[in-house]
Each structure stands twice: as structure tokens, then as C-alpha cells.
VEXVEX-43379 format. One record per residue: residue in one letter; x, y, z of N, C-alpha, C, CB in turn. Coordinates in pm, whole numbers, plus 50000, padded with zeros to 5 digits. Glycine has a CB too. Example, Ala and Ser with C-alpha at 12.3 -4.5 7.8 and 13.67 -1.06 7.14 Angstrom:
# VEXVEX-43379
R rest   nc1   nc2   nc3  cac1  cac2  cac3   cc1   cc2   cc3  cbc1  cbc2  cbc3
R    A 51319 49431 50780 51230 49550 50780 51320 49670 50780 51131 49553 50905
R    S 51285 49775 50708 51367 49894 50714 51290 50003 50787 51408 49940 50572
//
This chain:
# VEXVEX-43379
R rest   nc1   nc2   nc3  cac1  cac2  cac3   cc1   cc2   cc3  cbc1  cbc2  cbc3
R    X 51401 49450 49073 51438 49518 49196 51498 49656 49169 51536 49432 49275
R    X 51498 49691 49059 51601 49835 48981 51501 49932 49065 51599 49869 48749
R    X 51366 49952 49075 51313 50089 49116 51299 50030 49239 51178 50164 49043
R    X 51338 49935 49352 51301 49932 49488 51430 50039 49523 51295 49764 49568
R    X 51553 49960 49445 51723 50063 49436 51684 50191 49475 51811 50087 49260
R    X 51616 50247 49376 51626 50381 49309 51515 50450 49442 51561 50385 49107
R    X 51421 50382 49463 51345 50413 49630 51448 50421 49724 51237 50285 49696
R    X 51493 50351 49772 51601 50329 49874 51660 50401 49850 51669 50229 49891
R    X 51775 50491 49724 51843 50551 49751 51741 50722 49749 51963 50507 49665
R    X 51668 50697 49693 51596 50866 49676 51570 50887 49847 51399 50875 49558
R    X 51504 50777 49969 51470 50743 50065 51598 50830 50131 51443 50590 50076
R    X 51737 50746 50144 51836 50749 50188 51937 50911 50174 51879 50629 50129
R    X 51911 50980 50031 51913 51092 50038 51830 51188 50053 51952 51108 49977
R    X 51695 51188 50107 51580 51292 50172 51663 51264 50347 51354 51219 50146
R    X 51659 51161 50339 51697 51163 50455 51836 51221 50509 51683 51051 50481
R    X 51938 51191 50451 52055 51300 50477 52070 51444 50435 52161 51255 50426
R    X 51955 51419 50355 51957 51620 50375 51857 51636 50480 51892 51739 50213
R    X 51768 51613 50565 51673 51611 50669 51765 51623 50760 51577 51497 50685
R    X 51863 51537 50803 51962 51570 50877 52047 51654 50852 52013 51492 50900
R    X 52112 51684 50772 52177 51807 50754 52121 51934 50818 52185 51827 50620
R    X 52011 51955 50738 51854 52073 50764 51863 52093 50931 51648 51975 50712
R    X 51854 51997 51011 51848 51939 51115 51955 52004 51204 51856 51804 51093
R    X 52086 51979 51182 52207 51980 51236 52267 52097 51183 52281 51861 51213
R    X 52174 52207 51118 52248 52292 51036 52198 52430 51188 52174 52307 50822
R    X 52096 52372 51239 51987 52468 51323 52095 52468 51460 51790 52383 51357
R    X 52190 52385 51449 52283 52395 51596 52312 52554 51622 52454 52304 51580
R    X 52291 52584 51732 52337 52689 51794 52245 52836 51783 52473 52700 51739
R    X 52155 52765 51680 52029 52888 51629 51965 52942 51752 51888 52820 51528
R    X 51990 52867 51897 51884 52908 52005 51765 52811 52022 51823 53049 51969
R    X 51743 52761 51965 51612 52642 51969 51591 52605 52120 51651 52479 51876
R    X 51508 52603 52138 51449 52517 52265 51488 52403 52310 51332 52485 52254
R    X 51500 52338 52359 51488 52135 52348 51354 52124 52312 51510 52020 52520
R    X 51236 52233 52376 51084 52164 52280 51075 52195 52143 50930 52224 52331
R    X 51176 52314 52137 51142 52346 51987 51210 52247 51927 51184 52489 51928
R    X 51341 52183 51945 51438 52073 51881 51338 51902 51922 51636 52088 51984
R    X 51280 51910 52043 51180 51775 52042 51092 51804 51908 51066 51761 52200
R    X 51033 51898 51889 50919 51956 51799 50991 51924 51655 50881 52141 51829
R    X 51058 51929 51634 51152 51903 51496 51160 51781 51459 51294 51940 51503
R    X 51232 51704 51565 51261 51565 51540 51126 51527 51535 51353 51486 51646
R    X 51015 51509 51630 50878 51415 51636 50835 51464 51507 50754 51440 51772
R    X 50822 51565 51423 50762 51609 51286 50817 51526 51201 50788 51753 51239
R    X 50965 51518 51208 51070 51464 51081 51030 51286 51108 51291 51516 51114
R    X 51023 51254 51239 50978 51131 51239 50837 51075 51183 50989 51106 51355
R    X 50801 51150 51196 50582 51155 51114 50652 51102 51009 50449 51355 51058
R    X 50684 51217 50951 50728 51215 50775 50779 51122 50724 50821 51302 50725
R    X 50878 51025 50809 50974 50958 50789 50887 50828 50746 51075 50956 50908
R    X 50816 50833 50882 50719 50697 50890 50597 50699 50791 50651 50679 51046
R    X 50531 50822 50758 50457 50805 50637 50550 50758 50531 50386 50931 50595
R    X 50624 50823 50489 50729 50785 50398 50739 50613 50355 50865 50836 50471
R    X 50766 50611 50473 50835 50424 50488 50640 50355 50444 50926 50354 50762
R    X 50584 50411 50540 50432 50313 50483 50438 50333 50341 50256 50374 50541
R    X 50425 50470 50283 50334 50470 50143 50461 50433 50024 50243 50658 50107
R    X 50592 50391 50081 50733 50284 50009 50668 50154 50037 50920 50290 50099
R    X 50625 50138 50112 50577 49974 50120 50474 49924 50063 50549 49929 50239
R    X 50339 50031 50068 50220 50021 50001 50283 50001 49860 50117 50148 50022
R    X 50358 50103 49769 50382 50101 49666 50448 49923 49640 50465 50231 49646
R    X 50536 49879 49681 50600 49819 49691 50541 49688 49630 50640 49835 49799
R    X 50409 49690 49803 50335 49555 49768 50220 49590 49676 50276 49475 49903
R    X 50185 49693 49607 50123 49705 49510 50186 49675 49358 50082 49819 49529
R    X 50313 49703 49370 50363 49649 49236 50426 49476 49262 50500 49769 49176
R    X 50383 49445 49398 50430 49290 49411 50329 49175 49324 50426 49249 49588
R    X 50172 49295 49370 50104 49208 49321 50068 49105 49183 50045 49259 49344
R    X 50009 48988 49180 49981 48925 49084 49917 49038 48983 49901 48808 49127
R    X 49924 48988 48829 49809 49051 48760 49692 49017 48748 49824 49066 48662
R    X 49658 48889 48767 49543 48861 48818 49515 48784 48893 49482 48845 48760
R    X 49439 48762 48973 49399 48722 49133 49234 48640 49088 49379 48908 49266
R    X 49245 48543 49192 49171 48438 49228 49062 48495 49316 49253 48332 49291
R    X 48960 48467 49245 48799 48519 49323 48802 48386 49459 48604 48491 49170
R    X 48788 48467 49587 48780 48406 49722 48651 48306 49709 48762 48528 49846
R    X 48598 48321 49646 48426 48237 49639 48478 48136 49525 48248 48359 49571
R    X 48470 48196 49427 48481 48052 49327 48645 48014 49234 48343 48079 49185
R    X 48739 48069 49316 48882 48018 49247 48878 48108 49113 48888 47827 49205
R    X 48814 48162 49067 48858 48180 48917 48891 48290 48855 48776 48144 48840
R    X 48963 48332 48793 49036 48427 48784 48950 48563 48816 49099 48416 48657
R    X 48947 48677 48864 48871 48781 48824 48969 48908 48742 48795 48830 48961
R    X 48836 49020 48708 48825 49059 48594 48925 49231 48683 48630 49050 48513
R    X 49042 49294 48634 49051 49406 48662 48934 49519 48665 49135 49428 48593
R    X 48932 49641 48703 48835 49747 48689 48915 49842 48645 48756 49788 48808
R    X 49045 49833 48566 49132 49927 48521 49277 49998 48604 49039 50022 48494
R    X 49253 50135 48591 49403 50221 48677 49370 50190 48816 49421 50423 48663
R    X 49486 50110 48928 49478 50156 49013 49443 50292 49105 49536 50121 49007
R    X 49323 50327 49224 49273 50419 49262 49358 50445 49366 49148 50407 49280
R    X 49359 50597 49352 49434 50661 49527 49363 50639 49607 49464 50816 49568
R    X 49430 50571 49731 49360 50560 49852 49418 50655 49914 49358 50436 49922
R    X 49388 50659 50061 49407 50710 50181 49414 50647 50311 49332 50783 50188
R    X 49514 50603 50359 49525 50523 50498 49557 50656 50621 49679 50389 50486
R    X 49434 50658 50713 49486 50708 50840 49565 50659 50916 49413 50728 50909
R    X 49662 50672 50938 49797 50593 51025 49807 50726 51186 50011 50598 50878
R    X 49887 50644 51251 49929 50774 51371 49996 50855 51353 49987 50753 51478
R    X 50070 50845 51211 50165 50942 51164 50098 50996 51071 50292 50899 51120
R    X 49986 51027 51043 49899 51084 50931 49841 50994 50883 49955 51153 50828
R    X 49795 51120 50718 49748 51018 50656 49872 51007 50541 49590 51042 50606
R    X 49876 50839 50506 49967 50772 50416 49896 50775 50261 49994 50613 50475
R    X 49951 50762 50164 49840 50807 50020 49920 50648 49925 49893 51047 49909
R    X 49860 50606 49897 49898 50492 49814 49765 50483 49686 49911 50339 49926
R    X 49834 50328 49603 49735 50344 49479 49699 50193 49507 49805 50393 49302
R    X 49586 50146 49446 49549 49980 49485 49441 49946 49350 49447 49958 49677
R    X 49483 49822 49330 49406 49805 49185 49272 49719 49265 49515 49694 49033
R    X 49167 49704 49180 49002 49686 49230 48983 49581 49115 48875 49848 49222
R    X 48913 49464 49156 48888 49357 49082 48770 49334 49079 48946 49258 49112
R    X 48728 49277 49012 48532 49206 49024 48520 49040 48967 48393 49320 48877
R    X 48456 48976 49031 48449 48844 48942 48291 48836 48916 48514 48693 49026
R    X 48289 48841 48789 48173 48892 48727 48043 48755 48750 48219 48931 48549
R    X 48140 48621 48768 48030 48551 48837 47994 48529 48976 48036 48448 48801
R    X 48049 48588 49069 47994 48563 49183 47942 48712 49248 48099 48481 49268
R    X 47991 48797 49117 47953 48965 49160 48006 48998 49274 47799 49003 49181
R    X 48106 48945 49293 48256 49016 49414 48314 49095 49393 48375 48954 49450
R    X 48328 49239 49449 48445 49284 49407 48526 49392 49518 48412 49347 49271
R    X 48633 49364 49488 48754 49412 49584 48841 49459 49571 48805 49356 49636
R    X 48968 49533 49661 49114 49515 49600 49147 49397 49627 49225 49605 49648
R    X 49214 49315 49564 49264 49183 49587 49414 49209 49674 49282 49100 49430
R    X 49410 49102 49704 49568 49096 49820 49632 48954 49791 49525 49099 50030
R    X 49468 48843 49736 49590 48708 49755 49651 48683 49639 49533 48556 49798
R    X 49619 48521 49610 49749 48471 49558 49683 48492 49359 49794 48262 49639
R    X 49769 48457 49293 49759 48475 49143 49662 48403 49146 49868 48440 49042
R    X 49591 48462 48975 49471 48342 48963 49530 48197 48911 49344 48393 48841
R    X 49478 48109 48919 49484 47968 48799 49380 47922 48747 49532 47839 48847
R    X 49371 47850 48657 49240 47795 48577 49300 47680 48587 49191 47847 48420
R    X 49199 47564 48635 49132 47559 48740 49216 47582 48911 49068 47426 48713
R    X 49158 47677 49000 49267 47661 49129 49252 47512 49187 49230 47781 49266
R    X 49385 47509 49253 49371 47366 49284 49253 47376 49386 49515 47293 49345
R    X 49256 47203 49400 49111 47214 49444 48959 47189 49401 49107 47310 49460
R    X 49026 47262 49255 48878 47257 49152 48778 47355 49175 48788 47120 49169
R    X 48691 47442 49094 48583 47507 49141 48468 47482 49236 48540 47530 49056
R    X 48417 47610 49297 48319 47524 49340 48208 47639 49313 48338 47455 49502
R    X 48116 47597 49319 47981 47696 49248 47944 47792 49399 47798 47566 49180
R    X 47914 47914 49299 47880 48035 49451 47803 48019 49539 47826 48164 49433
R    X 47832 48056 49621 47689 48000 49773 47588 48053 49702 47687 48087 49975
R    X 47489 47973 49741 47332 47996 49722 47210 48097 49754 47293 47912 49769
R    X 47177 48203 49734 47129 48289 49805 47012 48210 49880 47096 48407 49725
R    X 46975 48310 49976 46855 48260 50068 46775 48282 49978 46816 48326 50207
R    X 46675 48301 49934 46543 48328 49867 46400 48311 49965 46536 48222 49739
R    X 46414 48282 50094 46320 48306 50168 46262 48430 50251 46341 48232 50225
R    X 46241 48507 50240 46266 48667 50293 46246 48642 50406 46177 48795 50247
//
């Protein structure tokens, strides 16, 4: 939990200097739209902020290796997690997500569920069958 700390507090001081920044503009003449215009920006930011802390978050929550949805069994990494890009209403959010393949059922994804096991409970079960009838 040492670097969620060290988020939270880096989080906690952007944010009191944002306010400061903020409260420093008293008496400058501002508008109320120009001071609405301030706050709704600082709030974007805030809220990208908070998504791409959480993305990170549950990206380092994840298992190291993850269970193929088709046949239980462990699958294979594809290496460095890739930058994504999430369009949100507050922009776009930028996070990293690791990509898996299970080389026998030729799946591949970012994974989200649970760790792999050998065998998952349950037991294997062999990949659906392709059609072969065109």
C-alpha cells in the first residue's frame, strides 16, 4: 500500500496548491463565468486525475497471471503493459493495461478476472468447436 500513500498524498498536495492558485485570483476582477470557468476546468482535471489513480491502481491490483475465460488455464502475457486511452466526460483519461493470449484457444485480451490455477476449479474443459460447415 506504500505507493497508493505516496498517490494520495502527491493527489492531496496538487490539490492544495489548485486551491491556493484558485483563491490567490480573489479580488483580480474575474467574472462569476470567468470564476464558474475555473472551477468546471479544475474539476475535469480533478476527475481525470481520480480515473487514471484508479486505472493505475487496479492495474497494479491485478493477478500476474489470469485464467483463459474458455478453457481455465493459465494464459500467456504479451509483455509491457500498453497505453490506452479512455474517453470519459471529463476527457480523455491515459492509463497502461497488460494484454494476454491463451495460446490454446487463440484468445486474447486485457484480462480483468481472477488469477490463473492449474487445474481451475471445476476442471478444464476443451474449446468450443468450430462450425466447419460454411
Amino acid at each position: 500500500m506504500e505507493g497508493r500513500d505516496e498517490s494520495r498524498e502527491a493527489f492531496l498536495e496538487r490539490m492544495g496548491r489548485t486551491y491556493d492558485e484558485m483563491m490567490a485570483r480573489s479580488g483580480s476582477g474575474d467574472t462569476f463565468d470567468d470564476i464558474e470557468e475555473q472551477a468546471l476546468r479544475i474539476g475535469r482535471e480533478v476527475e481525470r486525475s481520480l480515473l487514471e489513480g484508479r486505472l493505475a491502481a487496479e492495474e497494479k491490483a491485478r493477478p500476474g497471471a489470469v485464467a483463459c475465460p474458455k478453457c481455465g488455464r493459465p494464459m500467456r502475457s504479451m509483455g509491457e503493459p500498453l497505453e490506452r486511452n479512455l474517453e470519459t466526460v471529463s476527457g480523455v483519461a491515459r492509463y497502461r493495461r497488460r494484454h494476454a493470449v491463451c495460446d490454446r484457444c487463440r484468445v486474447s485480451f486485457s484480462p480483468s478476472g481472477p488469477p490463473a490455477e492449474d487445474p481451475p476449479p471445476g476442471g478444464l474443459r476443451p474449446p468450443p468447436a468450430h462450425d466447419m460447415r460454411g
